[in-house]
C-alpha positions in Angstrom: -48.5 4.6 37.7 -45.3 4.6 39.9 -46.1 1.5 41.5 -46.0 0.2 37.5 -42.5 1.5 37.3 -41.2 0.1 40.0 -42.4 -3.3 39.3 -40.7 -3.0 36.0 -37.6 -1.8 37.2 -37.2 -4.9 39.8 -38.0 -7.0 37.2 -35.5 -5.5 34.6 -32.6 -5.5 37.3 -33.1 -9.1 37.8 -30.8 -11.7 36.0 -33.3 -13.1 34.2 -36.0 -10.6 34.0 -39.7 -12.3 33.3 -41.2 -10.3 30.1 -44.2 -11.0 31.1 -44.8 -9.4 34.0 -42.8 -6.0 32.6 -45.2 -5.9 29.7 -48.3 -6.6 32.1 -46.9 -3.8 34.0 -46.6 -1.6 31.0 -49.8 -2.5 29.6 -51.4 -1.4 32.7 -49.2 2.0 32.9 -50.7 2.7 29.2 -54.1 1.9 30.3 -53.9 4.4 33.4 -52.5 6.9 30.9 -55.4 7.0 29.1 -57.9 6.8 31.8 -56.0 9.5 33.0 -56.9 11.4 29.5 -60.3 11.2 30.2 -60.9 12.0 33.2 -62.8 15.6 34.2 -62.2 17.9 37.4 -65.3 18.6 37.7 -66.9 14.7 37.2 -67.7 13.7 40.8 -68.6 9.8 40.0 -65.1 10.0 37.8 -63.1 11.1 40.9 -64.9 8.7 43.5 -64.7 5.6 40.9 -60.5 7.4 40.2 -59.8 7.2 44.0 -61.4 3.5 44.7 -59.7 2.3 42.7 -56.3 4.3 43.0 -55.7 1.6 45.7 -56.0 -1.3 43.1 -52.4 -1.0 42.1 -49.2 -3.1 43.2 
């Protein structure tokens, strides 16, 4: 989710920041959130599927 924030705050301290890739960034910060909800310790396939794809981001 960091890699979200910091897209959004290079776009924001740009002079004419594109909306559209600060809400795709927080749309996807709200979608890890509640992935992130869901997910159990002890869930093996939920923290293989969790760590593939932990590289997925910006």
């Amino acid at each position: 989710m960091g890699a979200y924030s910091a897209v959004i705050a290079t776009e924001e301290a740009k002079a004419a920041p594109d909306e559209s890739v600060i809400e795709a960034a927080r749309a996807a910060q709200n979608r890890l959130a509640r992935e992130r909800e869901g997910l159990r310790s002890l869930d093996r396939e939920q923290i293989a599927a969790a760590r593939a794809l932990r590289g997925a981001c910006p």
